[in-house]
C-alpha positions in Angstrom: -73.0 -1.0 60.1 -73.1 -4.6 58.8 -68.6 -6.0 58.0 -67.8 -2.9 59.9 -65.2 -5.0 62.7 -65.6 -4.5 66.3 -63.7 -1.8 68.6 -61.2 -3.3 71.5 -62.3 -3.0 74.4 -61.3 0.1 76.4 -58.1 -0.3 78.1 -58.6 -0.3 82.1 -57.0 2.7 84.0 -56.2 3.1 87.5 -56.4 6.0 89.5 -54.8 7.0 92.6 -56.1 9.9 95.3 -54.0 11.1 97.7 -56.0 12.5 100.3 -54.6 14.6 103.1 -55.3 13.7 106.8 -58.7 15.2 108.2 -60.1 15.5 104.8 -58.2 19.4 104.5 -56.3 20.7 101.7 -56.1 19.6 98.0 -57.1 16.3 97.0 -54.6 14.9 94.0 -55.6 12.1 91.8 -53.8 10.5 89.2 -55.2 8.3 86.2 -53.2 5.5 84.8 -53.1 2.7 82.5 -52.4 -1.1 83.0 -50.1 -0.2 80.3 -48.0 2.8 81.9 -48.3 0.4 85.1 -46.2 -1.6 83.7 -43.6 0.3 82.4 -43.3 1.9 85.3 -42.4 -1.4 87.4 -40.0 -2.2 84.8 -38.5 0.9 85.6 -38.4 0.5 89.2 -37.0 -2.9 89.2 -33.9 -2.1 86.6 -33.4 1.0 89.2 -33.3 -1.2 92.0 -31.0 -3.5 89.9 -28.6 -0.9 88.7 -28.2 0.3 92.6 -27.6 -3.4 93.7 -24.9 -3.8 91.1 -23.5 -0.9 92.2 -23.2 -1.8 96.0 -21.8 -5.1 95.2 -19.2 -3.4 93.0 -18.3 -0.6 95.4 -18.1 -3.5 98.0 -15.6 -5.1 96.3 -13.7 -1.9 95.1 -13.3 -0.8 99.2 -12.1 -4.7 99.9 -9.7 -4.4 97.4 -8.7 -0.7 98.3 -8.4 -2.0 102.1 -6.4 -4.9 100.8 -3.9 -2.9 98.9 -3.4 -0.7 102.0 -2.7 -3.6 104.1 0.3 -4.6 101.7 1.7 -1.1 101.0 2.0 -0.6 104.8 3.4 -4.0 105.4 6.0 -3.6 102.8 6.8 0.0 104.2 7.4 -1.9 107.4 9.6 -4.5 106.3 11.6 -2.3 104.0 12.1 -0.5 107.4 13.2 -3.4 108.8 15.7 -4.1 106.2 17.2 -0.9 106.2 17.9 -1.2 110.1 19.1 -4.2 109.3 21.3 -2.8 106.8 22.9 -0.1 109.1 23.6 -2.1 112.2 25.4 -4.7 109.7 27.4 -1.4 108.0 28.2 -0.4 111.9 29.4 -4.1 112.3 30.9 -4.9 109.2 34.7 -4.4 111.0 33.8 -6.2 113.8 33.0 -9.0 111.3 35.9 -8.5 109.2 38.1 -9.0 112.5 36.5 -11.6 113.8 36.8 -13.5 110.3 40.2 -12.8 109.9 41.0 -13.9 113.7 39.1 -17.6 112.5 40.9 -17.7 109.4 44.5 -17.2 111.4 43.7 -20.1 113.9 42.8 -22.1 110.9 46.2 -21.7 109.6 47.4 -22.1 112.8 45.6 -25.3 113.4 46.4 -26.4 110.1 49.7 -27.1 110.5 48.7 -29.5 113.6 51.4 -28.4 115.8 49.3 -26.5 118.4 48.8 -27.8 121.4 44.6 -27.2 122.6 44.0 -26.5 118.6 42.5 -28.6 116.2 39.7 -30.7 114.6 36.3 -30.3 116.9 35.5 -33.7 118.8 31.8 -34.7 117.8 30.0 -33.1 120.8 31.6 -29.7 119.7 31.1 -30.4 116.0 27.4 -31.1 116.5 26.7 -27.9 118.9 28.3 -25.8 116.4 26.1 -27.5 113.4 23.0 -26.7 115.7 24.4 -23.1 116.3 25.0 -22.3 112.3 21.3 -23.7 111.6 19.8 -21.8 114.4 21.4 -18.7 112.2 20.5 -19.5 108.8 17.5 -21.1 109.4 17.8 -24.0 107.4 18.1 -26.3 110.0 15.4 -30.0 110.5 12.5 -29.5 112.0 12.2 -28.2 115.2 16.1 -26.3 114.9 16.2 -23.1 117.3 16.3 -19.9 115.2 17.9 -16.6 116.1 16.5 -13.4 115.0 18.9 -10.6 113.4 19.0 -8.5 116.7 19.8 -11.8 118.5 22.9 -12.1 116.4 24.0 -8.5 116.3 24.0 -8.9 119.8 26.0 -11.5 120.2 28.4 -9.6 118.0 28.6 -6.9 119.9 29.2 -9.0 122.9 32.6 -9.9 121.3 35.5 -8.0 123.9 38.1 -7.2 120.8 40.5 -6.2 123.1 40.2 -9.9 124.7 40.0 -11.2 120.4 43.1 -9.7 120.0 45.0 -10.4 123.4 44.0 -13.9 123.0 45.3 -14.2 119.0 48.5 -12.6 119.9 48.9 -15.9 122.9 47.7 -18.1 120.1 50.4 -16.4 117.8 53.2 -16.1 120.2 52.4 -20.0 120.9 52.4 -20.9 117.5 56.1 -19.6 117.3 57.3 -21.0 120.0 56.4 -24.7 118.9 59.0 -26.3 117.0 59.6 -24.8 113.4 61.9 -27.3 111.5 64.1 -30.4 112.8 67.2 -29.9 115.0 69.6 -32.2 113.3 69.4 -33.9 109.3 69.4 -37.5 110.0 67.0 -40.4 111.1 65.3 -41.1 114.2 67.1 -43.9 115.8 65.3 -43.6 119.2 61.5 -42.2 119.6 60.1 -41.0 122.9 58.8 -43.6 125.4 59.9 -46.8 126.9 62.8 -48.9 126.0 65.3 -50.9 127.1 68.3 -49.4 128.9 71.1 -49.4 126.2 73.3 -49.3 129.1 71.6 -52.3 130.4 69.5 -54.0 128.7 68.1 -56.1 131.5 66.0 -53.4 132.2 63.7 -50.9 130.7 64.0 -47.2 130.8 61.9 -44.3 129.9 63.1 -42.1 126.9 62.1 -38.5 127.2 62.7 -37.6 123.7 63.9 -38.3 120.0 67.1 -39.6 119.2 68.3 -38.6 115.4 71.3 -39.9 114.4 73.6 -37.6 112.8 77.2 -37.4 111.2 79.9 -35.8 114.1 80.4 -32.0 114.1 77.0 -31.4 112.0 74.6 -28.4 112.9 72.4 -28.6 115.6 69.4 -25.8 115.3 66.9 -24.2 117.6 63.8 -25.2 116.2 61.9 -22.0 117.7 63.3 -18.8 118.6 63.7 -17.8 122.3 65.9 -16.9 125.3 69.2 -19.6 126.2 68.7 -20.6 129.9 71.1 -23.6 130.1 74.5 -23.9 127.9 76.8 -26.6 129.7 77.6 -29.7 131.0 74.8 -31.9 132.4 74.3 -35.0 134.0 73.6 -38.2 131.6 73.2 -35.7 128.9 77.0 -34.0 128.0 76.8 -30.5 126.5 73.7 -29.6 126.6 71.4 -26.7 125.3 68.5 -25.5 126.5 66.1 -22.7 125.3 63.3 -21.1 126.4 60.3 -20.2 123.6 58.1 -18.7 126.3 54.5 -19.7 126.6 56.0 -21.9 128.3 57.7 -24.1 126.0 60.9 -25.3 126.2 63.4 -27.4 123.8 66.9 -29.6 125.2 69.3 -30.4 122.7 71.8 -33.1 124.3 75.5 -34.7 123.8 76.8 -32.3 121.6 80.3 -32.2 120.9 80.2 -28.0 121.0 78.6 -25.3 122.2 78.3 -22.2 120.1 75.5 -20.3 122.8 76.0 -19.3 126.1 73.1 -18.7 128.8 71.3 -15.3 127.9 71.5 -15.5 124.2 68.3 -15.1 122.0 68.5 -17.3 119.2 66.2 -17.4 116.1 64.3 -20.7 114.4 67.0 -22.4 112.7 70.1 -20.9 114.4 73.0 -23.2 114.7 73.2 -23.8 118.7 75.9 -26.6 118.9 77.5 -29.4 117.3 76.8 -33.2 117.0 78.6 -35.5 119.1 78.3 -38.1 121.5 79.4 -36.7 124.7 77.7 -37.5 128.0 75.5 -41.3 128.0 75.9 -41.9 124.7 76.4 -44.8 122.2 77.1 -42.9 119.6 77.3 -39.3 117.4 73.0 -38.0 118.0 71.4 -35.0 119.0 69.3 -36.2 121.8 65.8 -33.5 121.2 63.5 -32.8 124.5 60.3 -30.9 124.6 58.7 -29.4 127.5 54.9 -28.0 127.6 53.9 -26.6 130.6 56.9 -28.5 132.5 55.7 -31.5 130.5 58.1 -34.0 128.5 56.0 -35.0 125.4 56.5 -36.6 122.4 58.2 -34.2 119.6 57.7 -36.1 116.7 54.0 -34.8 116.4 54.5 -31.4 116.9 57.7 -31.6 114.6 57.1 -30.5 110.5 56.2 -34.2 108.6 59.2 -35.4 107.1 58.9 -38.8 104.6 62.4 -39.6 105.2 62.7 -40.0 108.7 
């Protein structure tokens, strides 16, 4: 009919046979349009999309999950290394507490400067400690040895108390026996070394101790306790006193004018032993003061307490 408009075209359809092998059985055939062709590729490809996206993200989810089970056993592990850690310092926490208080007694000891083998470290034994402590902590340059825990608990354990204490009781005993306070109240007239022979002076003689002047009939003291071994006359020296303060350590005491010990006597620090005088070579009223270390004479003064006034 004439202004009637034209029909679209049919739409073009597909189909699809599926025939079985050897031409037996039921033939299937399916009719489609471009149309449902399409959809049904769009379909397919946001199917294969989603499943790609899902891969990826259980992928990362397993990583992750790994990951976390990595760090939870690795913190199990050093949590079980801290708590052995813990317990073998609880099992030597009085072996430390010895130890510290056997440093802080030779400190005190050393302190006082009187000890003879104690004191400051030379260099050489300063700078091998220093590497020691930052071998320990850890904090040393680079390059510093470290030592692991068990190294140190080790060489804790290695400690012989028994020897500890042995050895703090010698450093004790020796500490004693050095020279508490001065034998006599007066100045040093005379120190230890050469000099010229006051009986002589042409010549010079060694001195083998300190000379402090003193007013006649004054106190002498032991300056350590220990055992009387010599109360009498000697040669060159008058009345004399010796003592012994063990570890082997001896003090002289010479030209008193009285003797108040006899040999066999134990005497305390600050015990009054004899009397100033001048007998024996003497120019006048001193106590002539001698001490012995290991058979040794050496010089008092330094082992003697400091004194401004003398």
């Amino acid at each position: 009919m004439a202004g009637r408009p034209e029909a679209p075209p049919p739409e073009p359809r597909f189909t699809v046979m599926v025939v079985p092998d050897g031409g037996r059985g039921n033939v299937v055939e399916r009719s489609f349009s471009l149309r449902h062709a399409r959809l049904a590729a769009t379909g397919a490809g946001v199917v294969i999309a989603g499943l790609l996206l899902a891969a990826v993200v259980q992928a990362s989810t397993l990583s992750r999950v790994l990951g976390h089970d990595d760090l939870v056993a690795e913190n199990l592990s050093l949590r079980s290394q801290v708590e052995a850690d813990r317990a073998q310092l609880a099992e030597l926490e009085p072996l430390i507490r010895r130890v510290r208080a056997y440093d802080e007694t030779l400190r005190g000891l050393a302190a006082r400067g009187a000890l003879p083998g104690f004191g400051p470290l030379d260099e050489d034994a300063m700078a091998a400690r220093e590497d020691w402590i930052r071998g320990v902590v850890g904090a040393g340059a680079a390059g510093a040895p470290s030592i692991t825990a068990e190294q140190l608990f080790a060489e804790l354990r290695a400690i012989d108390l028994d020897e500890l204490d042995l050895n703090l009781a010698r450093v004790q005993a020796a500490s004693e026996a050095m020279p508490q306070l001065w034998p006599a109240d007066g100045p040093v007239s005379s120190s230890f070394g050469w000099r010229r022979n006051p009986f002589g002076r042409s010549r010079w003689k060694f001195h083998g101790g300190l000379d402090i002047a003193a007013e006649y009939g004054s106190p002498i003291l032991a300056t350590g306790a220990g055992v009387v071994v010599w109360a009498d006359w000697s040669h060159g020296c008058g009345r004399m006193v010796e003592i012994d303060h063990g570890e082997g350590i001896t003090t002289r005491y010479c030209h008193a004018s009285h003797l108040l010990v006899a040999v066999g006597d134990e005497v305390l620090a600050g015990e009054t032993v004899a009397l100033v005088g001048s007998s024996g070579n003497s120019t006048g009223p001193h106590c002539h003061y001698e001490l012995d270390i290991d058979g040794e004479k050496v010089d008092p003064y330094p082992y003697l307490p400091e004194d401004e006034g003398r």
